[in-house]
Each structure stands twice: as structure tokens, then as C-alpha cells.
FILODREN-906699 format. One record per residue: residue in three letters; x, y, z of N, C-alpha, C in turn. Coordinates in steps of 0.05 Angstrom, whole numbers, plus 5000, padded with zeros to 4 digits. Example, Ala and Ser with C-alpha at 12.3 -4.5 7.8 and 13.67 -1.06 7.14 Angstrom:
2
- rest, n_xx, n_yy, n_zz, ca_xx, ca_yy, ca_zz, c_xx, c_yy, c_zz
- Ala, 5264, 4886, 5156, 5246, 4910, 5156, 5264, 4934, 5156 $
- Ser, 5257, 4955, 5142, 5273, 4979, 5143, 5258, 5001, 5157 $
***
This chain:
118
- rest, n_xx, n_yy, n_zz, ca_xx, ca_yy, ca_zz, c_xx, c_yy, c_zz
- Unk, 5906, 9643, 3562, 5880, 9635, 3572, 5858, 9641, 3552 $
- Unk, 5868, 9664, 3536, 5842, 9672, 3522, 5834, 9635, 3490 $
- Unk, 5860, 9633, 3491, 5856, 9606, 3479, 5846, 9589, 3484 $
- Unk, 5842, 9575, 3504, 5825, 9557, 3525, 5800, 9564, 3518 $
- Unk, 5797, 9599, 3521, 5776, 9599, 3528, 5756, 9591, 3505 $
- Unk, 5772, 9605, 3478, 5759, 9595, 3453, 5764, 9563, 3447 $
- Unk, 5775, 9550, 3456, 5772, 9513, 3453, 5747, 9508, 3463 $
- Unk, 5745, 9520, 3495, 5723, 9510, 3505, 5700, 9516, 3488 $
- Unk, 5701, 9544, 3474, 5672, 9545, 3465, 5669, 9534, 3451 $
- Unk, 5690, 9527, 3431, 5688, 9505, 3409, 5676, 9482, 3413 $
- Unk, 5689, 9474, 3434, 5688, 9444, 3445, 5650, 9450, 3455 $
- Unk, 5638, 9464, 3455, 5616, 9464, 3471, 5597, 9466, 3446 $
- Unk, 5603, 9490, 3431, 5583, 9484, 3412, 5583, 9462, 3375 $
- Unk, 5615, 9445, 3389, 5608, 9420, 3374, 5597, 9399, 3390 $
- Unk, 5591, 9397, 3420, 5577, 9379, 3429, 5547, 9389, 3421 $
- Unk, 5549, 9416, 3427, 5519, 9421, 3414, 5501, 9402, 3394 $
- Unk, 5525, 9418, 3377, 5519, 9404, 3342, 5514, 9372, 3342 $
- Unk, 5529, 9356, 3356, 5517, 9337, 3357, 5498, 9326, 3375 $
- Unk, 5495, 9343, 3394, 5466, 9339, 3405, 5446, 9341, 3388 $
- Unk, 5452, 9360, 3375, 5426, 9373, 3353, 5424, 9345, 3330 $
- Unk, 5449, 9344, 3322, 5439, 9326, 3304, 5425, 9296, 3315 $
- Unk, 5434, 9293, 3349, 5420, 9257, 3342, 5405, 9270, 3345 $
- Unk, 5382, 9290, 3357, 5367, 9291, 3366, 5343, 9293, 3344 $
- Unk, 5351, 9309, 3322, 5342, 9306, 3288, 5342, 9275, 3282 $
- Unk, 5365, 9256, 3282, 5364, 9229, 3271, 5349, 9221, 3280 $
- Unk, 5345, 9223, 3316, 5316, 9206, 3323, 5292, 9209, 3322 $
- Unk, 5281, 9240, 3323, 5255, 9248, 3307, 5257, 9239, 3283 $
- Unk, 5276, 9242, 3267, 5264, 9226, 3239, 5262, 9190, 3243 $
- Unk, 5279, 9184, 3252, 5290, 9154, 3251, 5244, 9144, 3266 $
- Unk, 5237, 9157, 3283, 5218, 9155, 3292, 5200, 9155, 3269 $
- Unk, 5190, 9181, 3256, 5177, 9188, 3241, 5177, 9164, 3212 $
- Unk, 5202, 9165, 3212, 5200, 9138, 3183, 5177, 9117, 3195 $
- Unk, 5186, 9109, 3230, 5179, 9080, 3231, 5145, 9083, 3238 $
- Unk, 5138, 9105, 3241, 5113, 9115, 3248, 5096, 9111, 3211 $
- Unk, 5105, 9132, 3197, 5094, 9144, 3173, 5106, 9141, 3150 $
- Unk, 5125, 9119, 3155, 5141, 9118, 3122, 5126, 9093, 3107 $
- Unk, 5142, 9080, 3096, 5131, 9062, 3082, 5139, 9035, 3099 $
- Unk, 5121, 9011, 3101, 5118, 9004, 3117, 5134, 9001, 3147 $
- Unk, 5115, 9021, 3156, 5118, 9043, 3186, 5097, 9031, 3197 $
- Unk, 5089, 9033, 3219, 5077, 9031, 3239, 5050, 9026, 3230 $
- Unk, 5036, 9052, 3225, 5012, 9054, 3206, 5001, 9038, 3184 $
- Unk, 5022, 9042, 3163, 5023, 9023, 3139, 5018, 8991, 3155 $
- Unk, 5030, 8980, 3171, 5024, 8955, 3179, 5003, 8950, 3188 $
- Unk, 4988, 8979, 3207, 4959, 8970, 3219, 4946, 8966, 3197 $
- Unk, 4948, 8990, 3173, 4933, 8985, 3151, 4931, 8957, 3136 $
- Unk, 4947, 8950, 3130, 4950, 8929, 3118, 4935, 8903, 3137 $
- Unk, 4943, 8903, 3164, 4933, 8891, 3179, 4895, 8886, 3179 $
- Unk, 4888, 8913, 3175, 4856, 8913, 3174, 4854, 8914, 3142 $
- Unk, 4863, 8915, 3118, 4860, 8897, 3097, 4859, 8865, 3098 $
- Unk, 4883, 8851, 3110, 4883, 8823, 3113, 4859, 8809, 3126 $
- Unk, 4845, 8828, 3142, 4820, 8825, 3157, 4797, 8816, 3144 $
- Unk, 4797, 8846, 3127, 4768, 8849, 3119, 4764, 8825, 3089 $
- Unk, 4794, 8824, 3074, 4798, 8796, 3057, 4788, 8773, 3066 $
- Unk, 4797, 8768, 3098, 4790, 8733, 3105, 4764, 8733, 3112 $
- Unk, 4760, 8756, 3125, 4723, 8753, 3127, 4714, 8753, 3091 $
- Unk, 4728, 8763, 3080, 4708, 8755, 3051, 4713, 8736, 3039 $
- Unk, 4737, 8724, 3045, 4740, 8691, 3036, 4718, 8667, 3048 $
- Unk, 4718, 8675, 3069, 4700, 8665, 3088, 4672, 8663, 3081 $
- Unk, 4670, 8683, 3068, 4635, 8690, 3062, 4640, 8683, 3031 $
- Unk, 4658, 8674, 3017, 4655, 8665, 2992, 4652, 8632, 3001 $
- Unk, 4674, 8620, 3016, 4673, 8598, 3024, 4639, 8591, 3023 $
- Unk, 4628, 8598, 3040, 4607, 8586, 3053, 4585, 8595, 3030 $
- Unk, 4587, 8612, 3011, 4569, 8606, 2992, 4575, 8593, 2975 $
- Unk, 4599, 8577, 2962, 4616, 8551, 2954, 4596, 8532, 2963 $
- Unk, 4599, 8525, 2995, 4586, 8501, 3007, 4553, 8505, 2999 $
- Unk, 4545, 8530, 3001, 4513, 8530, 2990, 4512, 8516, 2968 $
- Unk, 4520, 8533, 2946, 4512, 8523, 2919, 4520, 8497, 2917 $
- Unk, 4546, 8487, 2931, 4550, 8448, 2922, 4523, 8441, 2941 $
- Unk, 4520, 8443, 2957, 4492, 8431, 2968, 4468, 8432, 2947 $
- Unk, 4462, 8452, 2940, 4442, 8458, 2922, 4443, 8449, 2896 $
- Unk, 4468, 8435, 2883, 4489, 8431, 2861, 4474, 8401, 2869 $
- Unk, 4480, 8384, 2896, 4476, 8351, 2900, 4446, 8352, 2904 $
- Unk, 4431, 8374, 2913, 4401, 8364, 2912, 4385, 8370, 2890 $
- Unk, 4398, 8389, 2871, 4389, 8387, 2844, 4389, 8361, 2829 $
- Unk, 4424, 8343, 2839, 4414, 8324, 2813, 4413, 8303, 2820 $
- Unk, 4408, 8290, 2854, 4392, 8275, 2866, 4355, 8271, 2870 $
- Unk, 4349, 8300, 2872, 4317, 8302, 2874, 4301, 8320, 2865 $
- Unk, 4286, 8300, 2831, 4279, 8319, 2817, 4258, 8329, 2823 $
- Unk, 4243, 8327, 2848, 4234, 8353, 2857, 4240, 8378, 2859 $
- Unk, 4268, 8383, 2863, 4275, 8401, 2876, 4270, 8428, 2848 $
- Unk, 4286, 8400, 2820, 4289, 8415, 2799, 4259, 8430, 2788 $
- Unk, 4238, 8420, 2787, 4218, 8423, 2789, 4195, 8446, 2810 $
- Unk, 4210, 8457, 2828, 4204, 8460, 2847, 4224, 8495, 2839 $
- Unk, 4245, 8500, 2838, 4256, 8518, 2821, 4256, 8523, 2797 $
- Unk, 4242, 8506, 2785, 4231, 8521, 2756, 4204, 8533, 2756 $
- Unk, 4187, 8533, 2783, 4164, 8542, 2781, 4169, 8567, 2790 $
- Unk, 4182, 8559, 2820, 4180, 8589, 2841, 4198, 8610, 2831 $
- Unk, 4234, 8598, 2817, 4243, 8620, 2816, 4238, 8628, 2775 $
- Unk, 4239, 8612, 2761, 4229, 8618, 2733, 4207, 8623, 2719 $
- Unk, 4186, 8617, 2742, 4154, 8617, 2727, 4149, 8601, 2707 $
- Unk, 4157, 8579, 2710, 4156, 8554, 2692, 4125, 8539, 2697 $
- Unk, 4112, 8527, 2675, 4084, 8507, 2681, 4092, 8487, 2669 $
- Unk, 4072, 8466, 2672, 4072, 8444, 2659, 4043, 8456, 2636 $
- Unk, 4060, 8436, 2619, 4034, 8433, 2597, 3999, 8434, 2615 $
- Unk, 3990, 8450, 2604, 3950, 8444, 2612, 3961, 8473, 2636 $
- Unk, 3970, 8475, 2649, 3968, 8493, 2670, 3970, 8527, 2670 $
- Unk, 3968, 8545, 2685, 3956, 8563, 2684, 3975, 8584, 2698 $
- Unk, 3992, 8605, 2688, 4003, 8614, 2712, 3988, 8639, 2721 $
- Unk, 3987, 8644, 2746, 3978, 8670, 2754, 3996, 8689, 2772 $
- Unk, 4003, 8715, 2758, 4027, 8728, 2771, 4010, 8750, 2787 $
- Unk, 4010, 8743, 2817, 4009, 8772, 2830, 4024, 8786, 2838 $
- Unk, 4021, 8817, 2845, 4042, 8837, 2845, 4045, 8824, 2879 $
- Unk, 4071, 8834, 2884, 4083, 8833, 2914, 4063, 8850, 2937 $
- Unk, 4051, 8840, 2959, 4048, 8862, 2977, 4063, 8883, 2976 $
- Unk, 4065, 8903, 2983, 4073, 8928, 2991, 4078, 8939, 3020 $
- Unk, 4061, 8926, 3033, 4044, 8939, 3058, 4022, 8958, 3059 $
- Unk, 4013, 8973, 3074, 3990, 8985, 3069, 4002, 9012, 3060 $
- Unk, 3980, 9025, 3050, 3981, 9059, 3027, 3999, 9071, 3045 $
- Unk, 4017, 9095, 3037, 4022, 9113, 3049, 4018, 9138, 3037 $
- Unk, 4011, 9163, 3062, 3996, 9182, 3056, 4013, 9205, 3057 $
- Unk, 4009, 9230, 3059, 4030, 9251, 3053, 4032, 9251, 3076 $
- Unk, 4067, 9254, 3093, 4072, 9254, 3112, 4088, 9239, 3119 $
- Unk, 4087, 9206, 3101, 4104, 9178, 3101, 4082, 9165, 3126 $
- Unk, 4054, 9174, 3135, 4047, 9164, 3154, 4030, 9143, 3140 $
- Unk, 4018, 9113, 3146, 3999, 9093, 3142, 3976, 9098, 3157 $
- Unk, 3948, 9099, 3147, 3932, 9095, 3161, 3920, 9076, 3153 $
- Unk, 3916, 9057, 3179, 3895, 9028, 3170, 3877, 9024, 3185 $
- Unk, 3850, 9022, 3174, 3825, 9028, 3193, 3823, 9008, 3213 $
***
């Protein structure tokens, strides 16, 4: 009997052992799919990369469509050309006069960051 008795324990603490071990495989087997390389995380990440890319494709797009607009009314209406060489270059025509004033500001500010305007 006393043999039995040591099988059984055997037999008990190799079911152990392999309790123990899936129970290790699946915390890890988890943990990879959580925190390894593309894991769980890694995909959200990537996911809010692919995001913040198409919103900036998006916003390149649509300044594309500006400038070809601005590209067809430059060399349809030479006003326009005319019209951007004054406001944004400070360009004159012959005989004319330019006068540069400084930008508003808004009104003074005083020690404190407060404005007083009478």
C-alpha cells in the first residue's frame, strides 16, 4: 500500500505540474497578444496612426484643390495676377506710391495685461 500511496502522490503532483504549466502558457500566450509585437495594443496604435495620416492626406488634398483653383484663376484673370502682386508683394505700377502701415495691434496694454480705453 505504501506504494500506491507514493504513485498517487506522484500522479498528483504531475497533474499539478501541468496545471501550473498551462496555466503559465496562458498568461503568457495572453500577454504576447496584449503587449508583444503586434498585440492588441500595437494594433490600436497603429490604428490611431492610420487615422491621424488620412486626416492629413485629407488636409493636403484639399490644399492641392486650393492652389489648382488659384493656379486656373491666375492664368485666366489677369486681375487676379495683379491683385496679388500688390496685396501680397507690395508691388506698384510705374507713377505710384506705396504706403506701408504698421498692423493694428489693438489698444495699449498696461502693467497687469489690463487695456484701458477711454
Amino acid at each position: 500500500m505504501e506504494e500506491s500511496a507514493e504513485l498517487k502522490r506522484r500522479r498528483h503532483m504531475a497533474a499539478k505540474l501541468r496545471a501550473g504549466l498551462l496555466v503559465v502558457t496562458f498568461v503568457g500566450a495572453t500577454l504576447t497578444a496584449f503587449l508583444g509585437d503586434r498585440g492588441y495594443l500595437d494594433v490600436q496604435r497603429s490604428q490611431r496612426e492610420l487615422e491621424a495620416l488620412q486626416a492629413e492626406v485629407a488636409a493636403q488634398r484639399q490644399r492641392v484643390r486650393e492652389l489648382d483653383r488659384r493656379a486656373r484663376r491666375l492664368q485666366s484673370e489677369p486681375e487676379a495676377v495683379e491683385r496679388i502682386a500688390r496685396e501680397e508683394l507690395n508691388r506698384v505700377l510705374p507713377g505710384e506710391t506705396l504706403f506701408l502701415l504698421p498692423k493694428e495691434a489693438g489698444p495699449p496694454r498696461f502693467a497687469g495685461g489690463e487695456s484701458r480705453v477711454p
